[in-house]
RODO-2510 file (C-alpha; in nm, 4 decimals, decimal comma):
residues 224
     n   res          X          Y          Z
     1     x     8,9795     9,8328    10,1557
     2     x     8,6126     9,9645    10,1197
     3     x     8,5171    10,3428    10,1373
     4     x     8,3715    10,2541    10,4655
     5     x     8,7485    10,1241    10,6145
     6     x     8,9370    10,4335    10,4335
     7     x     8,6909    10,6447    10,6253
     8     x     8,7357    10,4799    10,9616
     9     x     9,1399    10,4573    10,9015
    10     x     9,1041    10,8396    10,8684
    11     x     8,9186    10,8871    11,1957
    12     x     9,1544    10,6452    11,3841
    13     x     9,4478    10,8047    11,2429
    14     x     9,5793    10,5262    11,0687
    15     x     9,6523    10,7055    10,7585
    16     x     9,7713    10,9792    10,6917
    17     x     9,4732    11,2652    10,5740
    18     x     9,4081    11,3147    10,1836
    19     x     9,5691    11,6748    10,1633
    20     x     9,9259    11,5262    10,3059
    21     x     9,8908    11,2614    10,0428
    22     x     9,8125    11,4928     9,7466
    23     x    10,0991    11,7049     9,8657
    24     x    10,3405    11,3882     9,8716
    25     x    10,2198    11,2759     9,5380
    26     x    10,2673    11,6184     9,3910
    27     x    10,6173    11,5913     9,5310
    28     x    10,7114    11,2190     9,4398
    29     x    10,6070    11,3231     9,0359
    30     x    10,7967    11,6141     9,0317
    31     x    11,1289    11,4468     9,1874
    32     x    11,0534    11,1464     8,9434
    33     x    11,0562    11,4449     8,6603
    34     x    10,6961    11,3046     8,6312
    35     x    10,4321    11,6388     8,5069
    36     x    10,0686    11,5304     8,5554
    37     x     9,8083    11,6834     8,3076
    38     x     9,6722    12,0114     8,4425
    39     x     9,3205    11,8219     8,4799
    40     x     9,4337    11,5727     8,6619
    41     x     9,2170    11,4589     8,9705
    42     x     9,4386    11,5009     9,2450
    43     x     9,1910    11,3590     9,5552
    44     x     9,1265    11,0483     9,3273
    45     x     9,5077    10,9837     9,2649
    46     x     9,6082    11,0235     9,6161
    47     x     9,3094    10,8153     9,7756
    48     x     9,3407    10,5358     9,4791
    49     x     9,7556    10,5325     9,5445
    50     x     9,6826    10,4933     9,9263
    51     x     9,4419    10,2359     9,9075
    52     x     9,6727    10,0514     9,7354
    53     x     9,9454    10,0962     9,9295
    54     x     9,7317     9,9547    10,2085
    55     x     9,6666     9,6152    10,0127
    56     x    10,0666     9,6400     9,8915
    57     x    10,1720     9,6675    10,2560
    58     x    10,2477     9,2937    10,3371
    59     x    10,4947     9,2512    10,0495
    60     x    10,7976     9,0663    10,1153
    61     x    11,1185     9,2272    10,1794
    62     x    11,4457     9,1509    10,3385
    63     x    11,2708     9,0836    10,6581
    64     x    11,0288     8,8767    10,5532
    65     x    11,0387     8,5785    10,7291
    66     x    11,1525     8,2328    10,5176
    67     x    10,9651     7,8819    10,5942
    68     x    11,2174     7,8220    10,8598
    69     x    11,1571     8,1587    11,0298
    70     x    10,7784     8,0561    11,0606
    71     x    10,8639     7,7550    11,1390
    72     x    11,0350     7,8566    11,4736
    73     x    10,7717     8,0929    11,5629
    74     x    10,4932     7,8725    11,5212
    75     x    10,6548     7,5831    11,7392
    76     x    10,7267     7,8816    12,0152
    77     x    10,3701     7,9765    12,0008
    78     x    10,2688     7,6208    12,0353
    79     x    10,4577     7,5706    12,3467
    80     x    10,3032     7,9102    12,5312
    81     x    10,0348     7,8393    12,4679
    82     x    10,1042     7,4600    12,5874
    83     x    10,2764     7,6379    12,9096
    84     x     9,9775     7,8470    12,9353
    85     x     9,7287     7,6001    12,9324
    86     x     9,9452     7,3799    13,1972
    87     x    10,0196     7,6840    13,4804
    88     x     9,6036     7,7539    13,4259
    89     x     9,5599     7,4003    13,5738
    90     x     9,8033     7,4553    13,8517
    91     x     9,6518     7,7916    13,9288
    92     x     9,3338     7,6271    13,9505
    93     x     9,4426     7,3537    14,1669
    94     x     9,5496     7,5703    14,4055
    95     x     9,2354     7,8205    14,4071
    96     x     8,9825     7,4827    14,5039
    97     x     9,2286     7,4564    14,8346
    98     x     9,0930     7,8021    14,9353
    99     x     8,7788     7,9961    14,9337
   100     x     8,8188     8,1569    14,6044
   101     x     8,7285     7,7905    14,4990
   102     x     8,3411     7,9880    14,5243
   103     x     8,4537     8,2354    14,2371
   104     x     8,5515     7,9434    14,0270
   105     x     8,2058     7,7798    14,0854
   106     x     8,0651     8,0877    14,0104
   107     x     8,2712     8,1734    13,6995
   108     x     8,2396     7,7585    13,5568
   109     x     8,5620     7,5519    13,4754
   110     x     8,7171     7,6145    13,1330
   111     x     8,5591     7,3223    12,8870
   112     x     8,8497     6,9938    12,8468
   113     x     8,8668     7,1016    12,4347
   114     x     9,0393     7,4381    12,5705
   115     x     9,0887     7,6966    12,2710
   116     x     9,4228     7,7348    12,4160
   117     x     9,5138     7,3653    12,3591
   118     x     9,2794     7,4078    12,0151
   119     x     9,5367     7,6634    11,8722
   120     x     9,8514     7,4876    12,0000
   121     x     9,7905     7,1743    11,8479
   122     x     9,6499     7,3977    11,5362
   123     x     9,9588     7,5912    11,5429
   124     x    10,2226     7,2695    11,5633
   125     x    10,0681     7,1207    11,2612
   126     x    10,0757     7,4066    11,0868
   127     x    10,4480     7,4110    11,1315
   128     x    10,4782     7,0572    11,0270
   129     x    10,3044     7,1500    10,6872
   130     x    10,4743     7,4474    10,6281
   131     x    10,7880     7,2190    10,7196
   132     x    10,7215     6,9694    10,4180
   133     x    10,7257     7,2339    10,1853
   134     x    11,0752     7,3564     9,9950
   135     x    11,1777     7,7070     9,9291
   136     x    11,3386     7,7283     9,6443
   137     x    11,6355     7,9923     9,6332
   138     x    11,5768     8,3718     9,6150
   139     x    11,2542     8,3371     9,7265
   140     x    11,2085     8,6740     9,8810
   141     x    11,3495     8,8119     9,4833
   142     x    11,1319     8,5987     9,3324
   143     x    10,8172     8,7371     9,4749
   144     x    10,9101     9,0909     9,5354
   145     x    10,9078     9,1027     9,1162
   146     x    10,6660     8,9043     9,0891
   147     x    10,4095     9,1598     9,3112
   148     x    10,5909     9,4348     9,1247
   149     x    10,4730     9,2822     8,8021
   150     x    10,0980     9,2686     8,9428
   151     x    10,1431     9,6268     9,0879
   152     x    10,2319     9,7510     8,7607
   153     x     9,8970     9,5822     8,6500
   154     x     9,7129     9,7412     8,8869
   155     x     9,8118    10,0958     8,8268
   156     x     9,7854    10,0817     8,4687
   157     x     9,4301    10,1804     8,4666
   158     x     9,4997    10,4825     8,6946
   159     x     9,7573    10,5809     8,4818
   160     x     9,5325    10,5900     8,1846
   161     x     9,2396    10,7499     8,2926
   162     x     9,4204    11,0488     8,5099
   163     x     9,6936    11,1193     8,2904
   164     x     9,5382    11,0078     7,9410
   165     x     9,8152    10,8151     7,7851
   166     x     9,8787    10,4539     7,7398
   167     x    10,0334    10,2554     8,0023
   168     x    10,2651    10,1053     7,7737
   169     x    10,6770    10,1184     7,7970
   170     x    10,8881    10,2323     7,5226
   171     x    11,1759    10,0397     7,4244
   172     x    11,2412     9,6934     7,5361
   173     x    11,3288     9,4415     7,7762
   174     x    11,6901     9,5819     7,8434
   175     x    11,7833     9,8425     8,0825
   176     x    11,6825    10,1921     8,0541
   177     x    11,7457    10,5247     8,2519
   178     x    11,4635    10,6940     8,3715
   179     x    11,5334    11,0164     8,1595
   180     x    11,5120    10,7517     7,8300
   181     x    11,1591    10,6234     7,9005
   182     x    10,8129    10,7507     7,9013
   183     x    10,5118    10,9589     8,1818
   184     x    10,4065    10,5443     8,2456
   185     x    10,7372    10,4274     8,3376
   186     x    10,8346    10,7465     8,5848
   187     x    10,4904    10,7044     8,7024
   188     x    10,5354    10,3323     8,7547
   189     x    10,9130    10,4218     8,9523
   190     x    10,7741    10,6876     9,1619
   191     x    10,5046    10,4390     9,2853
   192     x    10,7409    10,1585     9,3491
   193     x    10,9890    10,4167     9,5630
   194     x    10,7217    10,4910     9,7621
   195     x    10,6295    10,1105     9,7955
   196     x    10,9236     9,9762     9,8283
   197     x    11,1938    10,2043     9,8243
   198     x    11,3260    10,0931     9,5579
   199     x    11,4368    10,4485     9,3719
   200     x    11,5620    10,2215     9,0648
   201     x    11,4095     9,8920     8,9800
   202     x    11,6905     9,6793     8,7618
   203     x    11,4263     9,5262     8,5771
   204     x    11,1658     9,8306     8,5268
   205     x    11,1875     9,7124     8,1749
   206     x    11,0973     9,3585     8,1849
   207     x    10,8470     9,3992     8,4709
   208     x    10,6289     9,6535     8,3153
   209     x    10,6579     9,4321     7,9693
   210     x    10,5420     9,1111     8,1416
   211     x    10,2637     9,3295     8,2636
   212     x    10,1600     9,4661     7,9773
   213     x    10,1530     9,1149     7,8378
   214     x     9,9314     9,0047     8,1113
   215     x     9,6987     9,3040     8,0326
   216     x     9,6977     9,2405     7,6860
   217     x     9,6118     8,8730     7,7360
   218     x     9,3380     8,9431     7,9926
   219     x     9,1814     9,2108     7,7581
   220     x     9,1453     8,9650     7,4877
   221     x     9,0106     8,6817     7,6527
   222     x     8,7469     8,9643     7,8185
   223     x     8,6231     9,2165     7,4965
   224     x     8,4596     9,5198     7,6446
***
């Protein structure tokens, strides 16, 4: 999301305004046991946090649909659309046995390549594809830590510049309480509770290590 969209989210009262979000924030670190530097830039965190939360928000959960799910909706669609299409006809069929057959004249006669028939037959293939293709088990888990992983990415250069510390965890791959870790890995939880939450990520530990990995890697294939 652009400055432009944040701005018009604001107006339309999508979002909540930046002084609630500071507020929240400053409440999330402290229950996270989380203290910010006294410099820190508390309009950039919040704004930064919520435009992230924006491009976070279709993250799959427990409802997430599966293949199958899709699958079922995209056939119903199909045949609305189909039924839609069909009762259209019969409606006009009926209007050219009476005078509002003049409206119709007026109006012009929907084209035979309908974009009602265009999207259900777009819509039933669609389903077919997404038919062929297997899910493998714990799906959902699967890509839940895998956008966790990226996430962590993500806020690693937030972290870094407002609070002036490495975005690095201490420790490593195994299981940690909170209390045992570091200002990056509190700061990483309170996000993800507020994402997701998810007050106490199992794998905290390995995630954030896989992402620094992937920072580290990126970093050297692109010197500054």
């Amino acid at each position: 999301m652009n400055e432009k969209a944040y701005q018009l989210s604001l107006k339309m009262g999508f979002i909540e305004p930046l002084e609630s979000d500071i507020d929240y924030w400053r409440t999330c670190f402290a229950d996270f046991k989380l203290h910010p530097p006294k410099d820190i830039d508390w309009p950039y965190v919040a704004k930064e946090l919520r435009l992230l939360s924006l491009e976070e928000a279709e993250l799959p959960t427990d409802a997430t649909s599966s293949n199958g799910d899709l699958v079922k909706e995209l056939r119903k669609i199909a045949e609305n659309l189909k039924d839609a299409h069909n009762r259209m006809n019969v409606v006009l069929m009926k209007a050219t046995r009476t005078n509002a057959e003049i409206a119709i004249v007026e109006e012009g006669y929907p084209q035979p390549s309908s974009p009602i028939v265009s999207w259900a037959f777009w819509a039933d293939r669609l389903a077919d594809k997404i038919a062929e293709e297997t899910q493998r088990p714990r799906w959902r888990q699967k890509a839940l830590r895998r956008s966790k992983v990226m996430l962590a990415c993500k806020l690693s250069e937030l972290f870094e510049q407002c609070f002036h510390q490495d975005a690095a965890p201490v420790g490593g791959s195994e299981f940690r309480e909170l209390e045992d870790t570091n200002d990056w890995t509190r700061f990483f939880q309170a996000v993800v509770f507020s994402f997701f939450g998810d007050r106490q990520t199992n794998d905290r530990q390995a995630v954030l290590w896989e992402a620094s990995k992937i920072l580290r890697d990126h970093r050297s294939d692109n010197p500054r």
